[in-house]
C-alpha positions in Angstrom: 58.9 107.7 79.1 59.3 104.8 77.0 56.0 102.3 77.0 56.6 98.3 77.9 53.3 96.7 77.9 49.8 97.8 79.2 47.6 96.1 81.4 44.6 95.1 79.3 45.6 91.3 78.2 43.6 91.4 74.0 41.0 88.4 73.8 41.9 87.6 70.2 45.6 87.3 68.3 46.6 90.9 66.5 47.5 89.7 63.2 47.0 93.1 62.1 49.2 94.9 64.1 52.0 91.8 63.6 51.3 92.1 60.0 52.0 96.0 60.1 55.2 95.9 61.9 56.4 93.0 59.3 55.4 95.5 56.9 57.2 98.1 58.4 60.1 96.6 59.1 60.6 95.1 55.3 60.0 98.5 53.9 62.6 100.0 56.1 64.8 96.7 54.9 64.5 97.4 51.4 65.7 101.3 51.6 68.8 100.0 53.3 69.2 98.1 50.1 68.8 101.1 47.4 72.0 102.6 48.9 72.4 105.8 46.6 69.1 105.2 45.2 67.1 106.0 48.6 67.1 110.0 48.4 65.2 109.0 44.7 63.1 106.6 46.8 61.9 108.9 49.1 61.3 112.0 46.8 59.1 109.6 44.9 57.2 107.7 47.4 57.4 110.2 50.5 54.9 113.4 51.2 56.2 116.3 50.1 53.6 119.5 50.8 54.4 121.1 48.2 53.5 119.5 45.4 49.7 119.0 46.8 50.0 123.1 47.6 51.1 123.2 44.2 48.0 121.6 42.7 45.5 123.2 44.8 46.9 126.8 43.7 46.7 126.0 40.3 42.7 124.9 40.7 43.8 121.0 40.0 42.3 119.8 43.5 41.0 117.0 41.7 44.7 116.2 40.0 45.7 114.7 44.1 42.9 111.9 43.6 43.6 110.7 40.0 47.6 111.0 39.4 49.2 108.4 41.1 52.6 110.8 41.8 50.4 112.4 44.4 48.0 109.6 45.9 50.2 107.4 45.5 52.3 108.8 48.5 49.6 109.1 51.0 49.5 105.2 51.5 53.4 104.4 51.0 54.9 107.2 53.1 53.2 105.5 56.2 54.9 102.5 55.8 58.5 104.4 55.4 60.8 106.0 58.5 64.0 107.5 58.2 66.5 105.2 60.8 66.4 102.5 63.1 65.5 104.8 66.3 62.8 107.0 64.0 61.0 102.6 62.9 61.6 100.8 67.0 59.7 103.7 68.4 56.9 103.5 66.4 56.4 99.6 66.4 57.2 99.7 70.1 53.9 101.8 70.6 51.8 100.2 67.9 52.7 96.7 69.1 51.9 98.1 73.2 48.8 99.9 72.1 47.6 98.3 68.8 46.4 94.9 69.7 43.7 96.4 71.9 42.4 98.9 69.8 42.3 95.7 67.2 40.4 93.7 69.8 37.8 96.2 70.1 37.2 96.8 66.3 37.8 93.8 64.9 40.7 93.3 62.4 39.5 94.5 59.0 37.7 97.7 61.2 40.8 97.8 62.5 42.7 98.1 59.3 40.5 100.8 57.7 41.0 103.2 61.0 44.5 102.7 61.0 44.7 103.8 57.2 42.4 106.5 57.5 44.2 107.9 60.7 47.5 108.2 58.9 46.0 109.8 56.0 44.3 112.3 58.4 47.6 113.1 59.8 49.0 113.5 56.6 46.5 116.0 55.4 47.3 117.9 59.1 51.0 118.0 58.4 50.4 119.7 54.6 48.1 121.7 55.9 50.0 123.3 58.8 53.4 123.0 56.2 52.0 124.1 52.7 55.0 125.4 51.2 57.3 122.8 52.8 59.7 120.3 50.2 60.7 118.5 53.0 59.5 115.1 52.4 57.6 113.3 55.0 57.5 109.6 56.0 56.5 107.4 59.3 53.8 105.6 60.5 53.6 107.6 63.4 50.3 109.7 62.6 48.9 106.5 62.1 49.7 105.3 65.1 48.5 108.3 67.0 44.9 107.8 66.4 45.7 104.2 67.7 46.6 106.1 71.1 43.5 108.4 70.6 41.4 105.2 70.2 43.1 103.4 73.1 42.4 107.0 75.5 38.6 106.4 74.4 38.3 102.9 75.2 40.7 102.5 78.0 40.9 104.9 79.8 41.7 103.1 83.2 44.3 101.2 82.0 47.8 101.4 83.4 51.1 101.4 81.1 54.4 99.8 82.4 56.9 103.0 81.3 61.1 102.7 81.5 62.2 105.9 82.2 65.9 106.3 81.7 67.9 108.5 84.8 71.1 109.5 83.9 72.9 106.0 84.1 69.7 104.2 85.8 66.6 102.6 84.5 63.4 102.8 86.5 60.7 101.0 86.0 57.1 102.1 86.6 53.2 102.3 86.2 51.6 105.3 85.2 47.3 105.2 84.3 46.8 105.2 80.5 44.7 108.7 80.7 47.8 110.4 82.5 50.9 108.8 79.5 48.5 109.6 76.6 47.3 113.1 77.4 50.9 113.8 78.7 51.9 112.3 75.1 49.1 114.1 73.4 50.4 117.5 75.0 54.1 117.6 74.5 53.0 117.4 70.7 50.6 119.9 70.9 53.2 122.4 72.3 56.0 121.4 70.1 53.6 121.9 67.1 52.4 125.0 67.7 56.4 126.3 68.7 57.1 125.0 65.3 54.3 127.2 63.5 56.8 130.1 64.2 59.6 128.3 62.0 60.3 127.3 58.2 59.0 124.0 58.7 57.5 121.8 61.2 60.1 119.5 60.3 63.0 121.6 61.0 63.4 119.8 63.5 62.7 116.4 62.2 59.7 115.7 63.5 56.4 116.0 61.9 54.3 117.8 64.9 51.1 118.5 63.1 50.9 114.6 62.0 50.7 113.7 65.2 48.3 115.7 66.7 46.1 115.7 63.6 45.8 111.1 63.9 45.1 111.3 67.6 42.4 113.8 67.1 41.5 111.7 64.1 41.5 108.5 66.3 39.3 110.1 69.3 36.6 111.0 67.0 36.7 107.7 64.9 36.8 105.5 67.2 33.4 105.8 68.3 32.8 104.7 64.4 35.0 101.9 63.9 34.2 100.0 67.4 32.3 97.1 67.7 28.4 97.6 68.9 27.5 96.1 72.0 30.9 95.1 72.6 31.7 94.2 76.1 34.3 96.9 77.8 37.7 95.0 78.2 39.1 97.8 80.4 36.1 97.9 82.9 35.6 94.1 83.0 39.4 93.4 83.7 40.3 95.4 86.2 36.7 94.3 87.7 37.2 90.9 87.8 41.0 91.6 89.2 39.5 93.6 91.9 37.1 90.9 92.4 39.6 88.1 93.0 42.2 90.4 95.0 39.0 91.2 97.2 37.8 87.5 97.5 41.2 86.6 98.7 41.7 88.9 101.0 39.1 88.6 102.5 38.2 85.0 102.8 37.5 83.5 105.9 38.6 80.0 105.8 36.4 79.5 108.6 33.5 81.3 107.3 32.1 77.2 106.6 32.7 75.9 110.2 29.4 75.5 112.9 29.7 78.7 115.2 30.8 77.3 118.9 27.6 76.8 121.1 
């Protein structure tokens, strides 16, 4: 299932969520301009578990926070993918999902969860991969605690999907809470299938990550949101249930003097 919109219109204009997938997308510009250069590119500003295994074992724990070859990383393999497919499916979901989430924190709030969700799903993927030298790179852990924070605060949503049929495309709604736990679980048991192999990323896809941001997300959330903000998702699809009622049920005569 492939996400088109949602149905929670955001009170206030995204620019963080623009300004990440402009981000994103001139990142991913720029290493289709290094040509031979990009395998360098990655090995130098991608994860790679093993090198932070590496330091640990050897009692330099402290070595990941002061070296910038290993913090260094954590921040600029979030803003790298591998292919075109690997950077539309992300932005596709941060842009359907993101500008909620940024409406209920507040942009710089916003910022900061996003950030700390990707570096949450980072430390899940090297921990569940230690000995891995497969290097790592998406925003997607990221932007799975932005679908953990949107399962917290809208919950009653419903999400516009394309599902693809052999040679058809059907369109159709599906509540929030059903596509993100759905999401949520088709990670779950591809990552814990993948604990039986080499790598998590054998087969290209950074499992742990994921699960490890949306986890991160559901639990900060309840952090990063605004106090005493008033719930989108419960006062939109009041006030739409309010008008549908009003007009189906208004009496245009309801005014008029009863006969005698």
């Amino acid at each position: 299932m492939i996400p088109i919109r949602d149905s929670i219109p955001s009170r206030t204009y995204p620019f963080v969520t623009v300004a990440l997938i402009v981000v994103n997308a001139v990142v991913f510009l720029y290493e289709l301009s290094l040509g031979t250069q990009l395998e360098e590119f990655i090995r130098t500003f991608a994860v790679v578990p093993m090198r932070y295994s590496a330091a640990v074992q050897a009692g330099q724990t402290t070595a990941i926070f002061i070296y910038p070859q290993l913090w260094v990383p954590l921040l600029t393999s979030m803003f790298m993918h591998g292919g075109w497919l690997h950077l539309i499916g992300n932005m596709l979901y941060l842009w359907v999902f993101g500008d909620n989430v940024e409406d209920r924190m507040g942009h710089f709030r916003y910022l900061l969860f996003y950030l700390l969700c990707g570096l949450a799903a980072t430390a899940a993927h090297i921990l569940t991969n230690s000995d891995s030298p497969i290097p790592s790179l998406g925003a997607s852990g990221a932007i799975a605690g932005v679908l953990g924070a949107y399962l917290i605060l809208y919950p009653r949503a419903r999400v516009l999907v394309l599902l693809p049929v052999f040679i058809f495309l059907q369109f159709f709604e599906v509540p929030a809470l059903l596509f993100l736990l759905f999401w949520f679980l088709q990670q779950f048991v591809a990552g814990a299938l993948s604990l039986g192999v080499e790598s998590a990323q054998s087969s290209g896809v950074a499992w742990w990550a994921h699960i490890g941001g949306f986890v991160a997300g559901v639990l900060m959330v309840f952090i990063f949101k605004k106090p005493n903000h008033r719930h989108a998702d419960r006062d939109v699809i009041w006030d739409r249930w309010q008008n549908n009622r009003r007009y189906i049920y208004h009496d245009p005569y309801q005014d008029r003097n009863r006969w005698p």
